[in-house]
N, C-alpha and C positions, 0 to 999 in steps of 0.2 A: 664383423671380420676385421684382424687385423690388418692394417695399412690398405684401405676400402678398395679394392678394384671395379667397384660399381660404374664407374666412369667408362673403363673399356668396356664392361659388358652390355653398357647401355647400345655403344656401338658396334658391337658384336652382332646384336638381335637387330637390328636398321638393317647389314650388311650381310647377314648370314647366305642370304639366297645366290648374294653375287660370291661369295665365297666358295659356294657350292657349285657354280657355273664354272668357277676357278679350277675346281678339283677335276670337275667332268674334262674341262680342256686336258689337263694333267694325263688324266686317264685313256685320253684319246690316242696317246704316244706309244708305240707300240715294240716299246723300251726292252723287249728281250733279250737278254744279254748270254744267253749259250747260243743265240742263232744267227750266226754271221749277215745274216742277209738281212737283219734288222740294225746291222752296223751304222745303219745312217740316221736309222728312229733313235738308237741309244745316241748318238750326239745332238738331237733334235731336241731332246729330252733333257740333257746338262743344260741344251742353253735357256731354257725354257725355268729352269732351276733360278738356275742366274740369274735373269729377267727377274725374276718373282721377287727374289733378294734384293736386287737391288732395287727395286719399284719401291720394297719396304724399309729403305732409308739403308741400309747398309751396303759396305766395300766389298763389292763380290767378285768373283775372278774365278775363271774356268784352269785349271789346273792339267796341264797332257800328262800324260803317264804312256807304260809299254802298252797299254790295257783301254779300257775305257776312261775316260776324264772324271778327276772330281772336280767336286762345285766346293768355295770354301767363300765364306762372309765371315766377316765380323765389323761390330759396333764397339768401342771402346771410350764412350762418352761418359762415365760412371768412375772417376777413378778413387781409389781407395776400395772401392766395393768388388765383390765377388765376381770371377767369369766364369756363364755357363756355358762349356762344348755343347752344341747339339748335334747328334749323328742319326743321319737316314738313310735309305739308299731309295735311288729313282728305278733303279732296273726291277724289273718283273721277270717271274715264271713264263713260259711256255703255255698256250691257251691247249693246247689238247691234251682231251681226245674233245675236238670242235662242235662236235654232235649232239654232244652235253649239254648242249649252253642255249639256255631257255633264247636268248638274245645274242648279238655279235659280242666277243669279249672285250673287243676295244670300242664298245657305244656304249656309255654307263648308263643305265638302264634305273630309273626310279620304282621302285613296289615297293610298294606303301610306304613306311621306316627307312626300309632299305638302299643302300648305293651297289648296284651289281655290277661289276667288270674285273678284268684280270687288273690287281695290283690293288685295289679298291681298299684294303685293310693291311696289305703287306705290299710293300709301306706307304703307296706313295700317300693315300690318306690321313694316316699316323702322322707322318711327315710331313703332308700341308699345313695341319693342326698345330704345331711348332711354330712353320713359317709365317701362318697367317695370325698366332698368336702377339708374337713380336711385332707384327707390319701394325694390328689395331692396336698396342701398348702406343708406340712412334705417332701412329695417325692421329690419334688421342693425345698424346700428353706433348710429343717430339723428342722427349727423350725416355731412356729404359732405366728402371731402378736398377739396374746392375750393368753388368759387361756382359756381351753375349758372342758367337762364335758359331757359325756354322761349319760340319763338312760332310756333305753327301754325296756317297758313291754312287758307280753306276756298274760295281761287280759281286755284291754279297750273295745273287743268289747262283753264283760259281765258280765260291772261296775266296770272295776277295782279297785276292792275292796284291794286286796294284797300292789298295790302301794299307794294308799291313806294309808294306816298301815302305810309303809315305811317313807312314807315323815314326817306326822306327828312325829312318834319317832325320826325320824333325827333332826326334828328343823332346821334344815338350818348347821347343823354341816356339815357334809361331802357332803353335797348338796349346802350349801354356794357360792352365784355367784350374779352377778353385774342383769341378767335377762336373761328368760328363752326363747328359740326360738324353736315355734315347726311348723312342716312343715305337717298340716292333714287335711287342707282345700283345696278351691280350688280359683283359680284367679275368679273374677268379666267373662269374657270371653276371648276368646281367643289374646295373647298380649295382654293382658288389666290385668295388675298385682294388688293386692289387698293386704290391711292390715287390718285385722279383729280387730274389738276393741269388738265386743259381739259374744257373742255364747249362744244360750236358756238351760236352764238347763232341766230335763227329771225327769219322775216319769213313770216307767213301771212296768205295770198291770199282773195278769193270774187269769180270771174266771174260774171256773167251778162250772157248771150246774148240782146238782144230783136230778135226780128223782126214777123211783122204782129200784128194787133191780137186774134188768136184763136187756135185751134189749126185746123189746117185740113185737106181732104182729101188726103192726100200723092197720089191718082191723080189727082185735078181742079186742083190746084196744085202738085204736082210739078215740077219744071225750069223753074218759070215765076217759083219766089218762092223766094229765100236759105233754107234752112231751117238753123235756127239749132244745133240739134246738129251739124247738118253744120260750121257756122263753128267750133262750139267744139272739132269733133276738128281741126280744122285749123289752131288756132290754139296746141294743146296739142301737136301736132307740131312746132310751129314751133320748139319755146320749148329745144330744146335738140336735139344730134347724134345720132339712132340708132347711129349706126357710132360713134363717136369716145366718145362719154358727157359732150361738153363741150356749158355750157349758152349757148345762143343769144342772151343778153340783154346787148345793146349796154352796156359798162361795166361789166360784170356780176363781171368776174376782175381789176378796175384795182386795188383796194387789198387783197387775198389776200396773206395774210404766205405763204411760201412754209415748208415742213418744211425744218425744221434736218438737218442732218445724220445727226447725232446720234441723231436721234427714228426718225428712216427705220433706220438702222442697229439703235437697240436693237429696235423692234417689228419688225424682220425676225428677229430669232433667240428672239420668241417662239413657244411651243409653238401654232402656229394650225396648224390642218389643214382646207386648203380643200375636201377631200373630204368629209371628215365636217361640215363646216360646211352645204354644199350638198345632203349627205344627209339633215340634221336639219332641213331647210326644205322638203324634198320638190322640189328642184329640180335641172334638170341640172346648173348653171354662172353662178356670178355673174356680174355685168351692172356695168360704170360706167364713169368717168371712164378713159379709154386712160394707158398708163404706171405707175400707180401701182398699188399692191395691196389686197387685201379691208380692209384695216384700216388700211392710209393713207387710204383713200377712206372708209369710216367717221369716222375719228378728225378725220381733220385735212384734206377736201378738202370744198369746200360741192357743194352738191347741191340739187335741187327735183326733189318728185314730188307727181303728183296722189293729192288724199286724198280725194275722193269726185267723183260724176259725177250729176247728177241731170237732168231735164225729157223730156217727153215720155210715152208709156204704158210702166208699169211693172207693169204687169197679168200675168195669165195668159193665153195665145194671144196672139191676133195685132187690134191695131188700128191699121187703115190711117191713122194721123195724121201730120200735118206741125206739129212743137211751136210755141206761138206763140213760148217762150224755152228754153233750158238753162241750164244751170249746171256753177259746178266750183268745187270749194276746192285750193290748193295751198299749200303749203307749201315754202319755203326755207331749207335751214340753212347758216349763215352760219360763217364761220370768222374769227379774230383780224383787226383792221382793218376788216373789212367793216363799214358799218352799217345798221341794219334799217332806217330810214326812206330812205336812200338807196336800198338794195335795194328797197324797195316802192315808190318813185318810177322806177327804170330799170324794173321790170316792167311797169307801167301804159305806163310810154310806149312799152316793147316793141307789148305787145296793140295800141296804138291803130293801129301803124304795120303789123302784119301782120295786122289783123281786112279778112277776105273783104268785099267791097260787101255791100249790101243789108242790113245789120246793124245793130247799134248794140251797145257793149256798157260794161257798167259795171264798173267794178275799185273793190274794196272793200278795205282794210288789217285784218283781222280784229285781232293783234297783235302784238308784236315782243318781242325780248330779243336783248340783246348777248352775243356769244359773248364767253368770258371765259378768259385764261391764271393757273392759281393759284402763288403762290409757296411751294414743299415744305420749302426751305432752313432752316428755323425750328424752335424749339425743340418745340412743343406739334406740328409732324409727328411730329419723333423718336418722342412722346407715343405718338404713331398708327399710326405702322407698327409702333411696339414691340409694342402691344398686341394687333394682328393677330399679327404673329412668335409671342406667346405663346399664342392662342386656338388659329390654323389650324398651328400651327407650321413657317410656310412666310414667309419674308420676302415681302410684299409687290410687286407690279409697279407702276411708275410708268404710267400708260398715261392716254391723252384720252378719250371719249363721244362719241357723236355726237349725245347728247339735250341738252335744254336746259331749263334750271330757270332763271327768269325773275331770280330775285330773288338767288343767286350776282355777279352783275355789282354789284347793288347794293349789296349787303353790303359785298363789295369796296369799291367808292366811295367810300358816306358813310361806313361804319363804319372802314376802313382798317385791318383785323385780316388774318389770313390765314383765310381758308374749305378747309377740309377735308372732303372728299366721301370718307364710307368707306360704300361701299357693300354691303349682304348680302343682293341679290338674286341671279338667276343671268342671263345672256345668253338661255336659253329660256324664262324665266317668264311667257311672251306677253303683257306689260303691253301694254294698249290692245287686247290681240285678246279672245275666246272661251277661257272654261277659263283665264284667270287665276291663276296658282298661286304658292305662296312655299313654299320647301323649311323644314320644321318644323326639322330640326336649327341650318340656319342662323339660322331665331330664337332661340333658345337661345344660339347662340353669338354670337348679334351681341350679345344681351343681355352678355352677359361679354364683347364686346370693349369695349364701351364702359366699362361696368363698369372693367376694366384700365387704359383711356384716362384713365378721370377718375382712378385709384388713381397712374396714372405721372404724370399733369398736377399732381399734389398733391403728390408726393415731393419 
């Protein structure tokens, strides 16, 4: 290996287990950040961030905003040499439906391989792997072959709106660095390490359905008054083709960069196995967009699916009611060209034009991010895939996500660096579902990829 990082890794392997106890505490914090009442775990959790930074030799500092706090470090002992941004965020999903969860979601839970808890792989995991990468570079040597810079939120998984503020008014001043490395994906499969060059941007949606002024008896007003769940399965039919998979929204496919050739061609002769894909989902047979394949339609084709359903009894047995409203949250992921406030203006004015009589209904822009193409061409990838090559010992896949991390677009923008997404999660780590899990080895090794990344950005 070039410029030997054997020296951290030798203390990597001494310390991994206390590393791991490190993460559990991490995981313990029950960092939700849509959940008001978790408002005092999400500031529990920055400071805990901080703590960790600064334990590991760097200037760290809690950051207020209107929103949740960021966390920002940097080490600037390296001069002439390259700064790497690193971006995480600490806040987590929501644990239900609770009933799921083989174990409590905030007790990480060890099986076998496994690390199981809410957050576990998105991010705070990903994100340890970072921080405790640079804490054993420091512990080992005391100083970093480069400059390095941390800032992680505590709002990506509800648009991080606060950090987008941030960056922009920064301009690249005290965020200023050679390019950004963030760790909130997942590898191609298992040992099969990956470098994201796209990710789909999002326009998320919240119906609601009003009809009369109370909830009423569905046998005494039944066929007589709109019932507004009725409108809203009617309206959620509407919004794209059962048969075809193509979405219904006037305008909706006018600025969709089409797949390059190229991209169709190389992700055709990856190793995807639609069988065992379908098997490990519990399902007969994928579902989408007609013509294209599991992982064009993933990667690079937009898509909306409903993400929750709500109004009316949700009880046990049976209650004969007619809802006075429903609801629905939906979601849109967008691809190159598209733009999120466009897309949320053609959806509203879809709804208006196919909502049933007797109705009324409200369409809400919850929030957006632009999908984004990264440029790999660049010297500090070389950095990146090297360092994978040398970890997994498997050169890397170029491949796109179908997820979206808000603030990638922005980086891009204002900061004008290249953003590198190496991800060490797995495709089944059920982020966002029940039993949450991160494969332990891959912490470890993500720890030492990045480790290698900064060892080869410095050479």
């Amino acid at each position: 290996m070039a410029n030997d990082s054997q020296d951290v890794f030798e203390r990597i392997e001494r310390e991994k287990e206390d590393y791991l106890e490190e993460l559990k505490d991490f995981l313990r914090i029950p960092s939700v950040s849509t959940d008001p009442e978790h408002n005092d775990d999400v500031l529990r959790c920055a400071a805990f961030v901080e703590e960790k930074l600064s334990a590991a030799g760097l200037e760290a500092e809690t950051i207020a905003t209107n929103g949740n706090p960021l966390v920002y470090a940097e080490w600037s002992g390296a001069p002439g040499k390259p700064t790497i941004l690193f971006y995480g965020h600490y806040d987590v999903q929501p644990p239900d439906p609770l009933d799921e969860w083989r174990n409590p979601p905030f007790e990480p839970t060890v099986e076998g391989d496994q690390l199981v808890a809410r957050g576990a792989t998105d991010d705070k995991g990903q994100s340890f792997a970072q921080i405790k990468a640079v804490a054993s570079i420091l512990a080992e040597r005391g100083s970093l072959p480069v400059n390095v810079k941390f800032l992680i939120e505590g709002e990506e998984e509800v648009g991080g709106e606060e950090i987008d503020k941030f960056v922009h008014a920064d301009g690249g001043t005290k965020l200023s660095c050679d390019a950004v490395v963030i760790s909130d994906s997942s590898m191609f499969a298992p040992g099969q390490p990956c470098l994201l060059y796209g990710l789909k941007g999002l326009a998320y949606m919240e119906l609601k359905v009003v009809g009369p002024n109370q909830d009423l008896h569905s046998g005494t007003f039944g066929g007589a008054v709109a019932n507004p769940a009725n409108a809203l399965a009617t309206i959620i039919s509407r919004l794209w083709n059962a048969e075809t998979g193509r979405i219904e929204i006037e305008g909706f496919y006018d600025d969709v960069r089409p797949l390059e050739g190229w991209e169709r061609e190389q992700w055709g002769q990856l190793p995807h196995d639609e069988q065992e894909y379908c098997r490990n989902l519990g399902i007969e047979e994928g579902f989408g967009e007609q013509g294209y394949t599991t992982l064009e339609r993933c990667w690079g084709r937009p898509t909306i699916d409903v993400n929750g359903l709500y109004g009316g009894y949700q009880g046990q047995g049976a209650k004969t009611v007619l809802p006075s409203w429903a609801g629905a949250k939906v979601s849109m992921r967008l691809v190159p060209d598209q733009d999120p406030e466009k897309i949320a203006r053609l959806f509203a004015e879809q709804v208006e034009r196919i909502k049933p009589r007797g109705v009324t209904v409200e369409v809400k822009e919850i929030h957006g991010a632009q999908p984004v193409l990264i440029e790999t061409r660049v010297p500090i990838a070389d950095a990146a895939t090297g360092a994978q090559e040398d970890i997994w010992g498997k050169s890397p896949f170029l491949i796109r996500e179908g997820g979206s991390i808000p603030v990638v677009a922005t980086f891009a923008q204002v900061l004008g660096v290249p953003v590198l997404l190496v991800g060490l999660g797995l495709p089944d780590d059920r982020l966002h579902s029940p039993n949450e899990k991160f494969n332990i080895g891959n912490f470890y090794n993500g720890i030492k990829t990045i480790v290698r990344l900064l060892d080869r950005a410095g050479a």
